[in-house]
N, CA, C and O atoms as a Tinker XYZ file with bonds, in Angstrom:
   396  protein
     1  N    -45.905000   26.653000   99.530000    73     2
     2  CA   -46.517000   25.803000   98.525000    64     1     3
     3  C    -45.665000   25.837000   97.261000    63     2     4     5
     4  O    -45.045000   26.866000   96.994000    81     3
     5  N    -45.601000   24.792000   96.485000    73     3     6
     6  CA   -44.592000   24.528000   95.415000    64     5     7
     7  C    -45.632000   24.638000   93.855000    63     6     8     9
     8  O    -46.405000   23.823000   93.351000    81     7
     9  N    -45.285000   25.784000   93.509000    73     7    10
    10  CA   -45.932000   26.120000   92.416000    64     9    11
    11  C    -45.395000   25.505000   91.309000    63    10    12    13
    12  O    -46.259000   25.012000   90.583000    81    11
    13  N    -43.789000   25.310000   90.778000    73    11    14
    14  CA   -43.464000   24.750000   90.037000    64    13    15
    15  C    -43.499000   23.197000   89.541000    63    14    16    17
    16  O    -44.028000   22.340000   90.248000    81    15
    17  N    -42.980000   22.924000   88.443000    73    15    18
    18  CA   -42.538000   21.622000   87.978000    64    17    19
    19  C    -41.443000   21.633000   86.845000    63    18    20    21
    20  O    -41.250000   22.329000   85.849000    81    19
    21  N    -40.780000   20.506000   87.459000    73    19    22
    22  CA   -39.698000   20.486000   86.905000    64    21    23
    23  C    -39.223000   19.313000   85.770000    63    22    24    25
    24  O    -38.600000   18.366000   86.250000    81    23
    25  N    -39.421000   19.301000   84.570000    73    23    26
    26  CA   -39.425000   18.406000   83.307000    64    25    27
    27  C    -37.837000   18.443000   82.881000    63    26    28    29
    28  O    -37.130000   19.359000   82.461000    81    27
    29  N    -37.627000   17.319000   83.113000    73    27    30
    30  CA   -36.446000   16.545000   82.526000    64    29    31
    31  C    -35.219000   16.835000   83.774000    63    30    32    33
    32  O    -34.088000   16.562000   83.371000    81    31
    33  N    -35.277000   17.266000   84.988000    73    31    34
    34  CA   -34.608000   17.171000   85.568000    64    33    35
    35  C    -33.502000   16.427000   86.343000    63    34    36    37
    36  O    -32.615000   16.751000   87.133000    81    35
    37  N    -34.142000   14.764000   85.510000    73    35    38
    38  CA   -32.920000   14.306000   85.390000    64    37    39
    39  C    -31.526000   14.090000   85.234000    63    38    40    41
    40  O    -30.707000   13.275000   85.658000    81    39
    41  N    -31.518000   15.092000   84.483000    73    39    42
    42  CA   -30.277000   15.563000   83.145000    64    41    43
    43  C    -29.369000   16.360000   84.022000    63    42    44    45
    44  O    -28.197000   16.559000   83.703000    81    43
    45  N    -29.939000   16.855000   85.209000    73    43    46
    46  CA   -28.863000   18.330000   85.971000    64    45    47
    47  C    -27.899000   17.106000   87.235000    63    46    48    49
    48  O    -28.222000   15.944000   87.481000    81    47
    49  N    -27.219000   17.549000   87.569000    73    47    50
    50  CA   -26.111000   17.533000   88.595000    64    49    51
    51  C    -27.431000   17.803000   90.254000    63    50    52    53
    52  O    -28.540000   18.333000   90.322000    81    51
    53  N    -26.456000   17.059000   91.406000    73    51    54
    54  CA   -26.914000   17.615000   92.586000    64    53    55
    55  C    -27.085000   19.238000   93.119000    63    54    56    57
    56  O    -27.982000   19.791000   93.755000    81    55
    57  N    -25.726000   19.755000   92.523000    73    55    58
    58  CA   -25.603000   20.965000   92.384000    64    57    59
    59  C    -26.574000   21.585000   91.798000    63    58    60    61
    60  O    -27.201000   22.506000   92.322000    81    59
    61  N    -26.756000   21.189000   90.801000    73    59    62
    62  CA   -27.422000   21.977000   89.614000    64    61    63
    63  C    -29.061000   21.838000   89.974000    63    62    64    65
    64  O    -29.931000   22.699000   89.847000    81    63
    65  N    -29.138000   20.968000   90.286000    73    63    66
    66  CA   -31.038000   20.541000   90.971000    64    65    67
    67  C    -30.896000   21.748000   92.239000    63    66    68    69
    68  O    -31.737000   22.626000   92.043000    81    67
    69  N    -30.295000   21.938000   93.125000    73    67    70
    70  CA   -30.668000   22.476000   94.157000    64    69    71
    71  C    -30.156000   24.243000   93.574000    63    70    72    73
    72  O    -30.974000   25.033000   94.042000    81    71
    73  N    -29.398000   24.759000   92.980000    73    71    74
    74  CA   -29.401000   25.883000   92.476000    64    73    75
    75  C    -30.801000   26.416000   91.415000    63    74    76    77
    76  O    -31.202000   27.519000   91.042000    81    75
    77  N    -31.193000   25.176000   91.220000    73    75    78
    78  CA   -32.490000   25.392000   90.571000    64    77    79
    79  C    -33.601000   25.871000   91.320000    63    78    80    81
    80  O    -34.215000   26.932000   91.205000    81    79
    81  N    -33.803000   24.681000   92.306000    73    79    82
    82  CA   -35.255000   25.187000   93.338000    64    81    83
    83  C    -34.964000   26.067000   93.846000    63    82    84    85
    84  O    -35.915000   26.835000   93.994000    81    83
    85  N    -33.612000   26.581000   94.432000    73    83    86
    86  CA   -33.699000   27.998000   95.283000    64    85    87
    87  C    -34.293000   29.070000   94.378000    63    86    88    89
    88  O    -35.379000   29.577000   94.655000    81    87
    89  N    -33.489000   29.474000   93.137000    73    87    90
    90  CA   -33.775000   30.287000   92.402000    64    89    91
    91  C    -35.717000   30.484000   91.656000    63    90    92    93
    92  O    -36.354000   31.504000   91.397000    81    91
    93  N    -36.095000   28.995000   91.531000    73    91    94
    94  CA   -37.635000   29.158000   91.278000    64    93    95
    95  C    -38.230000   29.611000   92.318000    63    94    96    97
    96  O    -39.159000   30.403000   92.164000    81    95
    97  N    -37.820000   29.202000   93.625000    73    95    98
    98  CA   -38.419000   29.098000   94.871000    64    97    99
    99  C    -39.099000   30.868000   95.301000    63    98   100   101
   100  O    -40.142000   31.385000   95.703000    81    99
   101  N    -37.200000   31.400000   94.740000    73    99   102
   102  CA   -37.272000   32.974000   94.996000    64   101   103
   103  C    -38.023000   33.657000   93.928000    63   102   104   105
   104  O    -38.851000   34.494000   94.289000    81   103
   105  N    -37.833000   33.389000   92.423000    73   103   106
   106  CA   -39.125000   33.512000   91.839000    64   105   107
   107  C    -40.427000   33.485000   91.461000    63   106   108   109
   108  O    -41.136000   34.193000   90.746000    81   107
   109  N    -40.578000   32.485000   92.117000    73   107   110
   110  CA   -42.104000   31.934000   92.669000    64   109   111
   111  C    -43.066000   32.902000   93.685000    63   110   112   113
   112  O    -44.254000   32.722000   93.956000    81   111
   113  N    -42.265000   33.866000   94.105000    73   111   114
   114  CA   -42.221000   34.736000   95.371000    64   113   115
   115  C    -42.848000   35.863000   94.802000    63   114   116   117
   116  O    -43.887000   36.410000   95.171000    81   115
   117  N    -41.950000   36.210000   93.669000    73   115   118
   118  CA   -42.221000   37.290000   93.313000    64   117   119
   119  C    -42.942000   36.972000   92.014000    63   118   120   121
   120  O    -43.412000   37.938000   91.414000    81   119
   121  N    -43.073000   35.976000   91.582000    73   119   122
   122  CA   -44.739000   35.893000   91.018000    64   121   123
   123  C    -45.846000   35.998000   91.437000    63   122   124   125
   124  O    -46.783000   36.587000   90.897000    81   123
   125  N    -45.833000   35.179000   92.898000    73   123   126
   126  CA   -46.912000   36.008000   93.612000    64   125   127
   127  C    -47.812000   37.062000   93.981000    63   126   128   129
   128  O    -48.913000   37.143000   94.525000    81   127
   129  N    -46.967000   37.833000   93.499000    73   127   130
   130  CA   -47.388000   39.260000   93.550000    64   129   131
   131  C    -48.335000   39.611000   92.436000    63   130   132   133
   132  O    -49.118000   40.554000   92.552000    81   131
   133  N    -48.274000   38.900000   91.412000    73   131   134
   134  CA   -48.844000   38.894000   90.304000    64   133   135
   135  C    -50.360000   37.368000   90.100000    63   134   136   137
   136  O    -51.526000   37.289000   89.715000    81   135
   137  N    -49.634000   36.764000   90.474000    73   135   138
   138  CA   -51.426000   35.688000   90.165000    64   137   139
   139  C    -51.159000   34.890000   91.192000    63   138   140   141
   140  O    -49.991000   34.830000   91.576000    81   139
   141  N    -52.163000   34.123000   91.842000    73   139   142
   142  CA   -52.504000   33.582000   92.476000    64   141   143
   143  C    -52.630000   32.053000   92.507000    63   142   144   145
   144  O    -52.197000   31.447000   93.487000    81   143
   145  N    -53.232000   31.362000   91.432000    73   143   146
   146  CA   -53.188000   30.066000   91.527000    64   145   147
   147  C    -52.632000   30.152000   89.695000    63   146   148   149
   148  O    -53.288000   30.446000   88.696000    81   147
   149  N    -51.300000   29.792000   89.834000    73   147   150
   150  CA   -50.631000   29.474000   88.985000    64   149   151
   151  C    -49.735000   28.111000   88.379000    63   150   152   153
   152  O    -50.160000   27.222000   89.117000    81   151
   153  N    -49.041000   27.656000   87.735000    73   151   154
   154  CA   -48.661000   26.118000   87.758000    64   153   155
   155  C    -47.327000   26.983000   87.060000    63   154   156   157
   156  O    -47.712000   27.728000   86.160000    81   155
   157  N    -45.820000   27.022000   87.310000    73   155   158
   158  CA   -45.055000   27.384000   86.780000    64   157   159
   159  C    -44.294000   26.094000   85.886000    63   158   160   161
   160  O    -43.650000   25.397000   86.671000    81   159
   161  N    -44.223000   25.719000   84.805000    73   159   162
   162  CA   -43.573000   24.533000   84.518000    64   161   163
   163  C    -42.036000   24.632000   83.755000    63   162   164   165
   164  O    -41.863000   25.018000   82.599000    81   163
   165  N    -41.281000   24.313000   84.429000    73   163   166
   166  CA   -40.026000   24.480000   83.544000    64   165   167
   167  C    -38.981000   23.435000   83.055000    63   166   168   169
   168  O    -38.285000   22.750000   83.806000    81   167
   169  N    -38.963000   23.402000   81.513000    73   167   170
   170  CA   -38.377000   22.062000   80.919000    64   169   171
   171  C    -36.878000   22.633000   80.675000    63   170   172   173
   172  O    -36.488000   23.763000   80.382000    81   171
   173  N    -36.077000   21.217000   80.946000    73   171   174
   174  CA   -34.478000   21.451000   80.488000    64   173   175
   175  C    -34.079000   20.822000   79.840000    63   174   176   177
   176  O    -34.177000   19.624000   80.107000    81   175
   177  N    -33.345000   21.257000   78.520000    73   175   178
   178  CA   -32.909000   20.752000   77.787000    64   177   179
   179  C    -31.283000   21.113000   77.922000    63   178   180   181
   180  O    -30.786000   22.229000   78.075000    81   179
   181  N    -30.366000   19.357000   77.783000    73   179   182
   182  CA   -28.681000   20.013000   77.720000    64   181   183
   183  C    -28.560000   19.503000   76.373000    63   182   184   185
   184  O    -29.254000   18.633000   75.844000    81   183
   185  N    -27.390000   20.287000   75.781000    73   183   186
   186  CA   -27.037000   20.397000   74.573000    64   185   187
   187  C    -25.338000   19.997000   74.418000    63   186   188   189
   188  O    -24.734000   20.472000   75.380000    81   187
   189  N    -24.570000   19.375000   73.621000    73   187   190
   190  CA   -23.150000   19.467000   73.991000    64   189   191
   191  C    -22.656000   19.080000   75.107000    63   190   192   193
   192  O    -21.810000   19.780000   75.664000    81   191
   193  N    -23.222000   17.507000   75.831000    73   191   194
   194  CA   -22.946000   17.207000   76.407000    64   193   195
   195  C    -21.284000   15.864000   76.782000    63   194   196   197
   196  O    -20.680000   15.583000   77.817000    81   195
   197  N    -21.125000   15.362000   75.194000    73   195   198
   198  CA   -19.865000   15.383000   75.356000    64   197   199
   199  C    -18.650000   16.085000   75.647000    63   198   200   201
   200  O    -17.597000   15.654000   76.115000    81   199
   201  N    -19.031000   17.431000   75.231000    73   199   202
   202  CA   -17.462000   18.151000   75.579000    64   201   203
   203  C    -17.228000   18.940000   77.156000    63   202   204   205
   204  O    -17.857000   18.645000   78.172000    81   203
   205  N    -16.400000   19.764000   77.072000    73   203   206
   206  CA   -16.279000   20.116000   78.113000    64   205   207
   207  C    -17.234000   20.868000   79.153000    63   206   208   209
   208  O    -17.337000   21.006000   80.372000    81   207
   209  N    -17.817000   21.242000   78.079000    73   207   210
   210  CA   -19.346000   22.181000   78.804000    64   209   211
   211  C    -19.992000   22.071000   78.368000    63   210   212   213
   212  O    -19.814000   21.651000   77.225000    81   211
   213  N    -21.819000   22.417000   78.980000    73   211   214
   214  CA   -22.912000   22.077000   78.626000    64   213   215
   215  C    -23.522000   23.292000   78.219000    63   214   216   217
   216  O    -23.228000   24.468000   78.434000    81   215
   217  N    -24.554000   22.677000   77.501000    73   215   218
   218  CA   -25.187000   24.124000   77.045000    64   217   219
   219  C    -26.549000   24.128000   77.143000    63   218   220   221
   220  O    -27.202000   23.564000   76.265000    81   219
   221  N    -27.192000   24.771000   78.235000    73   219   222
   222  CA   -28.715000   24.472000   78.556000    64   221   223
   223  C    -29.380000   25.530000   77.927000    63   222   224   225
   224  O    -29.045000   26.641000   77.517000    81   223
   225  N    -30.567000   24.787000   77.970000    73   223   226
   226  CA   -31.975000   25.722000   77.037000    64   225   227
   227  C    -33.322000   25.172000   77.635000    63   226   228   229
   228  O    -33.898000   24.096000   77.478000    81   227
   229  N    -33.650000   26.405000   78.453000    73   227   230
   230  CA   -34.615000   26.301000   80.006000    64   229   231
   231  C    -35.954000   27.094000   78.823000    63   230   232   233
   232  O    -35.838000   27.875000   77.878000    81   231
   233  N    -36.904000   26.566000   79.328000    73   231   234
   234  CA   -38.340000   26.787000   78.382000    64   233   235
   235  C    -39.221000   26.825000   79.882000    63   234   236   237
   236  O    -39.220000   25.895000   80.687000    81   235
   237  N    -39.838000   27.901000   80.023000    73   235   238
   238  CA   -40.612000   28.065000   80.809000    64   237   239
   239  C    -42.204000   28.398000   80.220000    63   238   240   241
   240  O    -42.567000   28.660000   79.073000    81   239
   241  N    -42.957000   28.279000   81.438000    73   239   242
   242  CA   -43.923000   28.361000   80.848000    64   241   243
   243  C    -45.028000   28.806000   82.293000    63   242   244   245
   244  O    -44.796000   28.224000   83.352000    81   243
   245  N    -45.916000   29.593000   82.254000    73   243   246
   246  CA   -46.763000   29.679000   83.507000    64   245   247
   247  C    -47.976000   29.758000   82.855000    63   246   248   249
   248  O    -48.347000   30.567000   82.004000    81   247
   249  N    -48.518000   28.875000   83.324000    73   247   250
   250  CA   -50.060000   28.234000   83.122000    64   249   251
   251  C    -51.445000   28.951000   83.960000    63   250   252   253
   252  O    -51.165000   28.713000   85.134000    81   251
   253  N    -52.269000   29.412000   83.961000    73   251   254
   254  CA   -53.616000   30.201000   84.433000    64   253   255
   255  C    -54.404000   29.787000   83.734000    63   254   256   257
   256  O    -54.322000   29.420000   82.561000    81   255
   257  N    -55.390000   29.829000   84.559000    73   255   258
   258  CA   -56.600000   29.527000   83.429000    64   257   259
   259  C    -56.611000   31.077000   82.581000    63   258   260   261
   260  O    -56.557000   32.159000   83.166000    81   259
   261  N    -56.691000   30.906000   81.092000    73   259   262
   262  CA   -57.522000   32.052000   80.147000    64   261   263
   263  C    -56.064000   32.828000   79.773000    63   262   264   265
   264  O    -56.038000   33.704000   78.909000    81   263
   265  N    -54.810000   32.397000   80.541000    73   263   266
   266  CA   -53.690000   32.926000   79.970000    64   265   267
   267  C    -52.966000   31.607000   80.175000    63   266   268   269
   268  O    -53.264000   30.461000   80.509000    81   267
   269  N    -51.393000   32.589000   79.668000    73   267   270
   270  CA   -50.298000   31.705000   79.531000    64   269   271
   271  C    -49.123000   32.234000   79.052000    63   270   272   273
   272  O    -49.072000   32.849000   77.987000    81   271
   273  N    -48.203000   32.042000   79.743000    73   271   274
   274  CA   -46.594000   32.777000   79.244000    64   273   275
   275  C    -45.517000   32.101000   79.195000    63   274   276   277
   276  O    -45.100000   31.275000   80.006000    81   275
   277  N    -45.048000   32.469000   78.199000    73   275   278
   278  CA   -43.829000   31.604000   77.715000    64   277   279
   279  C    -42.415000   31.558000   76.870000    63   278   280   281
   280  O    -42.239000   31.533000   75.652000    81   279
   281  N    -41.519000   31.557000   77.902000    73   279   282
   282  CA   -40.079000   32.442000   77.375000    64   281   283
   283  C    -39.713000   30.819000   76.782000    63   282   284   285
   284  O    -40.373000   29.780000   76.761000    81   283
   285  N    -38.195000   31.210000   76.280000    73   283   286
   286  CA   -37.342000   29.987000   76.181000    64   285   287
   287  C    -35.699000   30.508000   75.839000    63   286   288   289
   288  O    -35.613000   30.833000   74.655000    81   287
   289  N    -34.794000   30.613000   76.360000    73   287   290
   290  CA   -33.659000   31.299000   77.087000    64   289   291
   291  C    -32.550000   30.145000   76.737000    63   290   292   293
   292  O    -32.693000   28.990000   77.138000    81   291
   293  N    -31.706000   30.465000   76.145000    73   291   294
   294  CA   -30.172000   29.561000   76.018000    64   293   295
   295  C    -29.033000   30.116000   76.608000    63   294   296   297
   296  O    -28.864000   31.327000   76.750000    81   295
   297  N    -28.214000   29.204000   76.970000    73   295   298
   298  CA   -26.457000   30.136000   77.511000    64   297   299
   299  C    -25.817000   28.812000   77.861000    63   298   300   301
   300  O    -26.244000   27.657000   77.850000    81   299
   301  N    -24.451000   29.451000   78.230000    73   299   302
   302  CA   -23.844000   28.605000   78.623000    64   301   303
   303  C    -23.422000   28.200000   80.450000    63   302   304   305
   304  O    -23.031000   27.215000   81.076000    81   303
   305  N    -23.776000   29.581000   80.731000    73   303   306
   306  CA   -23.665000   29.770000   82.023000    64   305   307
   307  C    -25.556000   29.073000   82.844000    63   306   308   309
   308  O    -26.499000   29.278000   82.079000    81   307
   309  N    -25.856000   28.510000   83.940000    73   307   310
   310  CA   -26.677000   27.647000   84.289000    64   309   311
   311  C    -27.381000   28.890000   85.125000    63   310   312   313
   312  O    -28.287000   29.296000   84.398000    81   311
   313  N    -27.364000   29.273000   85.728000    73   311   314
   314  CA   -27.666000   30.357000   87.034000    64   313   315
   315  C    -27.883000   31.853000   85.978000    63   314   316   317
   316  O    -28.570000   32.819000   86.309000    81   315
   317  N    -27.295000   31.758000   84.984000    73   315   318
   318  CA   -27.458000   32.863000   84.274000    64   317   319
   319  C    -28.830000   33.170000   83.030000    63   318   320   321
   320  O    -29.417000   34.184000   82.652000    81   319
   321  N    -28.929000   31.520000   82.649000    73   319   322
   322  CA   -30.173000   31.122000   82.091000    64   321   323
   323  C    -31.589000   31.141000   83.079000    63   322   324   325
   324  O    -32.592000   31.766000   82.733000    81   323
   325  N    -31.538000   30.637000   83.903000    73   323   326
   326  CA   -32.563000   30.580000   85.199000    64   325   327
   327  C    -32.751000   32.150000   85.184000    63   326   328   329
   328  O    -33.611000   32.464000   84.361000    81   327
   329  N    -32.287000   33.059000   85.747000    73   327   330
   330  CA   -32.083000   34.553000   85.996000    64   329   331
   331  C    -32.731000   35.114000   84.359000    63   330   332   333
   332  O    -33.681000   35.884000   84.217000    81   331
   333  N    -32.158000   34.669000   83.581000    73   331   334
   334  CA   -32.778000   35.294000   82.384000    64   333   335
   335  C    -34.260000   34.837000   82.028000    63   334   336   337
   336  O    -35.138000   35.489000   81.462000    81   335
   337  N    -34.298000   33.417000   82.562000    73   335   338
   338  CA   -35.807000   33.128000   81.373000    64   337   339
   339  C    -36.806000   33.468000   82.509000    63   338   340   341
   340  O    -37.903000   33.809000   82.067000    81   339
   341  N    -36.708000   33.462000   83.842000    73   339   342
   342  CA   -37.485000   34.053000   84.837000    64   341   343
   343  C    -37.979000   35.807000   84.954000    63   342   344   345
   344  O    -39.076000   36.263000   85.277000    81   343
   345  N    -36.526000   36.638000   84.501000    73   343   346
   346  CA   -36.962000   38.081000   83.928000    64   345   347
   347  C    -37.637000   37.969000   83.149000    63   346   348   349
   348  O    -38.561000   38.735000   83.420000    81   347
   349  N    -37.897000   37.349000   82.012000    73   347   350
   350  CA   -38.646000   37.445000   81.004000    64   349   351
   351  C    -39.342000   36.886000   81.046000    63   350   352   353
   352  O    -39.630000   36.307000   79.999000    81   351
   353  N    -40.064000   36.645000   82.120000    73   351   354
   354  CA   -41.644000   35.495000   82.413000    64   353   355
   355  C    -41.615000   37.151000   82.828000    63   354   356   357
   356  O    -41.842000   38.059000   82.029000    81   355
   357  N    -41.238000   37.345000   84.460000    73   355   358
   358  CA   -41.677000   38.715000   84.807000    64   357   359
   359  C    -41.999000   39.760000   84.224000    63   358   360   361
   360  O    -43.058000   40.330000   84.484000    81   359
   361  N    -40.888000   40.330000   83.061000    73   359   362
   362  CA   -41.423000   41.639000   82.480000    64   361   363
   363  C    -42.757000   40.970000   81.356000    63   362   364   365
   364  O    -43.763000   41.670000   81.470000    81   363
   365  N    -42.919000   39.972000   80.487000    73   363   366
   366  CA   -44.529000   39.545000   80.051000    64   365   367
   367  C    -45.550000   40.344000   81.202000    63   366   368   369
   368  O    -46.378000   41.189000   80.861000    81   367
   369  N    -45.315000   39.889000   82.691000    73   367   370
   370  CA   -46.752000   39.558000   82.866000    64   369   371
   371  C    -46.510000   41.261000   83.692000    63   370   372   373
   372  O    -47.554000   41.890000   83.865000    81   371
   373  N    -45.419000   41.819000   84.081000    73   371   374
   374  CA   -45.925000   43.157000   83.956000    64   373   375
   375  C    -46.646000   44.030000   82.771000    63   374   376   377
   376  O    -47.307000   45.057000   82.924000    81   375
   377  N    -46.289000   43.229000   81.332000    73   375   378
   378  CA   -46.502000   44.009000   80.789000    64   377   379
   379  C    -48.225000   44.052000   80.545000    63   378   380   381
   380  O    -48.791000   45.059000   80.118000    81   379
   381  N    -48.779000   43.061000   80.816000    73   379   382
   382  CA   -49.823000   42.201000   80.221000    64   381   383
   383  C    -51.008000   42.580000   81.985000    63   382   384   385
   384  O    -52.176000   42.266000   82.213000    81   383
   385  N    -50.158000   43.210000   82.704000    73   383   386
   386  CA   -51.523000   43.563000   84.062000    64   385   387
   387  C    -51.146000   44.897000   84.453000    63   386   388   389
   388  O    -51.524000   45.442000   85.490000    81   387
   389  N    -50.216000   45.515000   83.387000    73   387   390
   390  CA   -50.095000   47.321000   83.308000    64   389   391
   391  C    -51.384000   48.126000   82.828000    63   390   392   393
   392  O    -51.610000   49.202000   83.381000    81   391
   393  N    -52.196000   47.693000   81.885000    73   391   394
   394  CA   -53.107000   47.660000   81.536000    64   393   395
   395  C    -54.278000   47.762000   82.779000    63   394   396
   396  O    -55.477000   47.735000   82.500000    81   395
């Protein structure tokens, strides 16, 4: 089942769309472990798109009823942003059901 959504995904490459869903796909996994009926939504923004490289800024967000978490992660590297703003959804909601 496809927990996520993906806002503005227009903007990415073929490449870049399918390096995306794998990586939510595998995070999605291991959110699981943690809540159950969740809505993961993640917006992309590129920055510096005339020059030679792009510069993305991924805003995530996971939706529950009565909660809600929400990183927002910049770089230049694409796979390295994904990896980062997804740790930091994860360590939130460890921190927040350690309790």
């Amino acid at each position: 089942m496809v927990n996520y959504k993906i806002i503005k995904g227009n903007l990415l490459t073929d490449e870049e769309k399918e390096i995306l869903t794998r990586l939510l796909g595998e995070y999605c996994d291991k959110i699981d472990l943690f809540l159950k009926k969740y809505i993961l939504e993640v917006h992309i923004k590129e920055y510096d798109r005339e020059g030679k490289r792009k510069r993305y800024c991924l805003i995530s967000k996971i939706k529950v009823p009565k909660l809600m978490f929400e990183t927002e992660v910049m770089g230049w590297d694409f796979k390295v942003v994904i990896h980062k703003a997804m740790k930091k959804l994860l360590k939130e909601m460890k921190h927040k059901f350690k309790k």
